[in-house]
ChimeraX commands (.cxc) that place a marker at each C-alpha (Angstrom):
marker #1 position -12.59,-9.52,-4.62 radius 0.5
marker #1 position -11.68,-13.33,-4.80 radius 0.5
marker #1 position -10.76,-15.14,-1.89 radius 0.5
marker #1 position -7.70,-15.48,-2.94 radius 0.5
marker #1 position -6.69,-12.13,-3.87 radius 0.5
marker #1 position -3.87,-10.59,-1.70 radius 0.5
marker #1 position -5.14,-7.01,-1.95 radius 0.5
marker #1 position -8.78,-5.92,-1.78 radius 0.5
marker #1 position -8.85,-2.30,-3.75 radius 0.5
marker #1 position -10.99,0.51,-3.75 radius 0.5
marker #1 position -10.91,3.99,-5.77 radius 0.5
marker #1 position -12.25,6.90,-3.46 radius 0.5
marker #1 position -11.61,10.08,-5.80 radius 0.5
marker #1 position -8.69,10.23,-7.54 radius 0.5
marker #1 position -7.38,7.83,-4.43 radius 0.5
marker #1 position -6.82,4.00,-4.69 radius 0.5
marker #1 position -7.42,2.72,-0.91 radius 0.5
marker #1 position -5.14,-0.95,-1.11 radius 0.5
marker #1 position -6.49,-3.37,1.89 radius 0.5
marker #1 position -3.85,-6.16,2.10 radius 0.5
marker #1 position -5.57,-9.19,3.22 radius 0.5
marker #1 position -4.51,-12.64,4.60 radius 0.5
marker #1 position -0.65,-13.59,5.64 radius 0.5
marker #1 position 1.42,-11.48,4.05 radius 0.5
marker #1 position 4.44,-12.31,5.53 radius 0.5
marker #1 position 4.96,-15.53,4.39 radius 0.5
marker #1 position 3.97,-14.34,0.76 radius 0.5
marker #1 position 6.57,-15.57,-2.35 radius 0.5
marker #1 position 7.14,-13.25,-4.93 radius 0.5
marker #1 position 6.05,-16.00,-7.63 radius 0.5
marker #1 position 3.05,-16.10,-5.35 radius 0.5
marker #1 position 2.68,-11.85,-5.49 radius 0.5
marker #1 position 3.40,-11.24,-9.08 radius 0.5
marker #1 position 0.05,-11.89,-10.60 radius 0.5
marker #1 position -1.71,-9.62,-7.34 radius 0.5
marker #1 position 0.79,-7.19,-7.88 radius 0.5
marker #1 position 0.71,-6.48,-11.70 radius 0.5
marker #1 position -2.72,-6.01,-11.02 radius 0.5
marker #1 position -2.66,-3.43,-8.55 radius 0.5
marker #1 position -0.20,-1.65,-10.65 radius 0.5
marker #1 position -2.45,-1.92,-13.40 radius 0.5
marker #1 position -4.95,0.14,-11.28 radius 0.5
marker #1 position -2.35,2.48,-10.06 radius 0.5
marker #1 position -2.09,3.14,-13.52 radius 0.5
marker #1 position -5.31,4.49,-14.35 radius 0.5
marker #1 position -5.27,8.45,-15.72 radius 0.5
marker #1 position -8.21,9.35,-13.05 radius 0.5
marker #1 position -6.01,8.02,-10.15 radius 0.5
marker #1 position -3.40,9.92,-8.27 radius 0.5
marker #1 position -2.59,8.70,-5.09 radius 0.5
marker #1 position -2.80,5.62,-2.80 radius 0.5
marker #1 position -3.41,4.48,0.90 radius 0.5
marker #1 position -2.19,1.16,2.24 radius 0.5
marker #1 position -4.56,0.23,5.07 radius 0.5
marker #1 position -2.53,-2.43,7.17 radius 0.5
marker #1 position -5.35,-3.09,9.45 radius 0.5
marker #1 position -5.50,-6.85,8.91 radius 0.5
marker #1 position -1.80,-7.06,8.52 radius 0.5
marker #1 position 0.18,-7.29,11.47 radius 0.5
marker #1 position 3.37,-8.40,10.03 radius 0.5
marker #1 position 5.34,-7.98,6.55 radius 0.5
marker #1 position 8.33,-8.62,4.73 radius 0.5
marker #1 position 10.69,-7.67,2.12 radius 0.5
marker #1 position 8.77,-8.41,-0.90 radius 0.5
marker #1 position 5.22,-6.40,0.60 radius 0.5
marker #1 position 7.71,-3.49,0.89 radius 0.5
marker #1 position 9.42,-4.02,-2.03 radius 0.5
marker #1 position 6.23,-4.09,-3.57 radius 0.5
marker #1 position 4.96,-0.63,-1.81 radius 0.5
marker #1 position 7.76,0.78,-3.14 radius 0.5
marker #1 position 7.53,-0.20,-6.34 radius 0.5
marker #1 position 4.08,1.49,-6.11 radius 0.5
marker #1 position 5.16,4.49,-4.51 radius 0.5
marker #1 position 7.80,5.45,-7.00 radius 0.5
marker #1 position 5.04,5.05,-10.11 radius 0.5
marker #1 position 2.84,7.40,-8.18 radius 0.5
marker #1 position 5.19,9.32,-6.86 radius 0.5
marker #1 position 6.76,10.24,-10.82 radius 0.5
marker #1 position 3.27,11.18,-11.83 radius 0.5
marker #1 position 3.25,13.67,-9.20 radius 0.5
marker #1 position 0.86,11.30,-6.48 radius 0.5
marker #1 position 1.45,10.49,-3.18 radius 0.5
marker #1 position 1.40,7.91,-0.70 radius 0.5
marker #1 position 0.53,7.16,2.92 radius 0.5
marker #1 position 0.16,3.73,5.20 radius 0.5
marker #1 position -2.37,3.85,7.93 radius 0.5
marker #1 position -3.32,1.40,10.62 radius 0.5
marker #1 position 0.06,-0.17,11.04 radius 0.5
marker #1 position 0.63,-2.52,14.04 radius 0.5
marker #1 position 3.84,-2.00,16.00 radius 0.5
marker #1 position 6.07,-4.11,14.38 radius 0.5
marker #1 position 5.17,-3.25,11.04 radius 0.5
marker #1 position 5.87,0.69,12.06 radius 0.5
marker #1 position 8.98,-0.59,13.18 radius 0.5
marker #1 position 9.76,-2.33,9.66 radius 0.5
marker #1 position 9.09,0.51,8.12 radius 0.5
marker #1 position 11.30,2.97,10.26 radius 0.5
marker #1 position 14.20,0.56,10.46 radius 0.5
marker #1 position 14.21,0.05,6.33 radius 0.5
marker #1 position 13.82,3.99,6.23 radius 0.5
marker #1 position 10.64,3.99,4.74 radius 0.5
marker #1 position 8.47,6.25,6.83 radius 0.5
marker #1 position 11.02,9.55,4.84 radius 0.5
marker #1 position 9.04,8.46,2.34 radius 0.5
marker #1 position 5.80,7.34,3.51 radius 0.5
marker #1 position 3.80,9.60,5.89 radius 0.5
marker #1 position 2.19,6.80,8.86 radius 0.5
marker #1 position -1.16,7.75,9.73 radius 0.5
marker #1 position -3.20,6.51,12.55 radius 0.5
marker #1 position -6.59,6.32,10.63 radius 0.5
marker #1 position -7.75,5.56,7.11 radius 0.5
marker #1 position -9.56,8.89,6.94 radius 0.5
marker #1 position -5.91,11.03,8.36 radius 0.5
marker #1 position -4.32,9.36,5.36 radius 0.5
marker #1 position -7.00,9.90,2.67 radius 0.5
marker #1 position -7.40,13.36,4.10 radius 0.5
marker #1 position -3.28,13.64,3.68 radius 0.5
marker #1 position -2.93,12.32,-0.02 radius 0.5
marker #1 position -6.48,14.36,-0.88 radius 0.5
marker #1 position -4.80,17.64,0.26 radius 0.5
marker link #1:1,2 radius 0.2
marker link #1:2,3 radius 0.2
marker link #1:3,4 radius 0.2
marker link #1:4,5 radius 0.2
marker link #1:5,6 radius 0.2
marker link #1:6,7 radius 0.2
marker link #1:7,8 radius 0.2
marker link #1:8,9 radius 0.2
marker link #1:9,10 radius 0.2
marker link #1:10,11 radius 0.2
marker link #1:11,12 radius 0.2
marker link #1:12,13 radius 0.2
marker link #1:13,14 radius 0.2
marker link #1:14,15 radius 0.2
marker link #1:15,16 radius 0.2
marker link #1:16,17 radius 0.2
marker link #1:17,18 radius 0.2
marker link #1:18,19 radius 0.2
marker link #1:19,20 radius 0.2
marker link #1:20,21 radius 0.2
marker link #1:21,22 radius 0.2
marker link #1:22,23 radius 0.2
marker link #1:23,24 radius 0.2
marker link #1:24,25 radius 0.2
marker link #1:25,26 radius 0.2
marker link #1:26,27 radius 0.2
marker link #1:27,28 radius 0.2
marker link #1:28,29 radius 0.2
marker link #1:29,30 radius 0.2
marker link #1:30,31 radius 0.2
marker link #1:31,32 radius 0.2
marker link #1:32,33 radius 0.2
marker link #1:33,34 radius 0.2
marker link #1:34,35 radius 0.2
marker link #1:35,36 radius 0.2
marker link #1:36,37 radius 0.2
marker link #1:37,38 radius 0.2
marker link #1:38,39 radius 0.2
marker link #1:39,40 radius 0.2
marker link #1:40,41 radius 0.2
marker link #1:41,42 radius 0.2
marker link #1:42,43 radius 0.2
marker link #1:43,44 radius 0.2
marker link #1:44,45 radius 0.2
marker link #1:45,46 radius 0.2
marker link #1:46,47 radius 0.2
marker link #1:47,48 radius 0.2
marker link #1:48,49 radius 0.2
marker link #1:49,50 radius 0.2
marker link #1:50,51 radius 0.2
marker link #1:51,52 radius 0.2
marker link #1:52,53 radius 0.2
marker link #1:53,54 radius 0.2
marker link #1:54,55 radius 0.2
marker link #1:55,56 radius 0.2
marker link #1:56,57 radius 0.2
marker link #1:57,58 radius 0.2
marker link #1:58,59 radius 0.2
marker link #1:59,60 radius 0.2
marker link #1:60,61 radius 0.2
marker link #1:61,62 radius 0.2
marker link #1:62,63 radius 0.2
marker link #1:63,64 radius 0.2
marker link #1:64,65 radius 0.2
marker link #1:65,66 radius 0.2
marker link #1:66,67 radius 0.2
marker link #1:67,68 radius 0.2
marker link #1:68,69 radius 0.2
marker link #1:69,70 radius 0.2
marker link #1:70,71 radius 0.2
marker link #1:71,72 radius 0.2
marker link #1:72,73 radius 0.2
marker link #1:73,74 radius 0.2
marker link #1:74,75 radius 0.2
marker link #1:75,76 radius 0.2
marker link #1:76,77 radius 0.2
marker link #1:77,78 radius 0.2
marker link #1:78,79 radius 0.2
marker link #1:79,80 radius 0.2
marker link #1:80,81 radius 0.2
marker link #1:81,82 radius 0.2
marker link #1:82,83 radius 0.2
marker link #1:83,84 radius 0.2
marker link #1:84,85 radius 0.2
marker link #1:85,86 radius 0.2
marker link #1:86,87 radius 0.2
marker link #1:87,88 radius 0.2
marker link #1:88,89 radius 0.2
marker link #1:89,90 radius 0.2
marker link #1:90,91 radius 0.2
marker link #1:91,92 radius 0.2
marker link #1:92,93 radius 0.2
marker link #1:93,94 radius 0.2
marker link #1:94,95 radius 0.2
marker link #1:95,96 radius 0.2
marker link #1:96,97 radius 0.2
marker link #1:97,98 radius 0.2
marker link #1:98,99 radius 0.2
marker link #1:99,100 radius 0.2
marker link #1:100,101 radius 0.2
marker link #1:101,102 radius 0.2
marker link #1:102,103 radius 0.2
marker link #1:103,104 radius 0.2
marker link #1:104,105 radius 0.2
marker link #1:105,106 radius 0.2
marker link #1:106,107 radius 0.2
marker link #1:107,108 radius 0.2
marker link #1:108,109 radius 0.2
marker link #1:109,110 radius 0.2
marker link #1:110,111 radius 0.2
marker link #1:111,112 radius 0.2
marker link #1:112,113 radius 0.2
marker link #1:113,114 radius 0.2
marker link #1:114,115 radius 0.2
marker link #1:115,116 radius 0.2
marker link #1:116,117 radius 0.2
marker link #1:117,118 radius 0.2
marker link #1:118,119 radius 0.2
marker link #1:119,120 radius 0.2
view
């Protein structure tokens, strides 16, 4: 990982674990583009079916971080994968019930409840 990536990634199984690091909230989507073509490059991989966002460094987000999990979540979720956010602080649980996403997204407390979730 570079310093200045936004996302630090991992594969655990057929599981992509996404880390968001740094600010987040104040990211630009010219800014997230290059991060984010990435990731989906990764998300595309044949040996991959789900992924976890761990929020534990992130304690605040916007629009374009959910935009972007959802842009992930629907590629995953066509292939038949799943998706699950872990470690979120209280506001961000609160961004994601007000925008509706948690219908879509189990919230797990841990890492492990969510790998354990998308594994099963």
């Amino acid at each position: 990982m570079s310093v200045q990536s936004v996302f630090e990634t991992q594969s655990r199984g057929r599981t992509l674990l996404v880390v968001p690091r740094g600010s987040v909230s104040s990211l630009a989507e010219a800014a997230l583009r290059p991060e984010f073509n990435r990731l989906m490059e990764q998300v595309d991989r044949p040996e991959l079916d789900n992924v976890v966002f761990d929020m534990e460094d992130v304690s605040y987000f916007g629009s374009i971080m959910l935009g972007a999990m959802h842009a992930i979540w629907t590629r995953i979720h066509k292939g038949g994968g799943k998706m699950a956010v872990c470690n979120l602080s209280d506001i961000a649980r609160e961004i994601i019930s007000v925008s509706k996403f948690d219908s879509l997204w189990p919230i797990c407390t841990s890492r492990e409840e969510a790998m354990t979730l998308v594994a099963g």
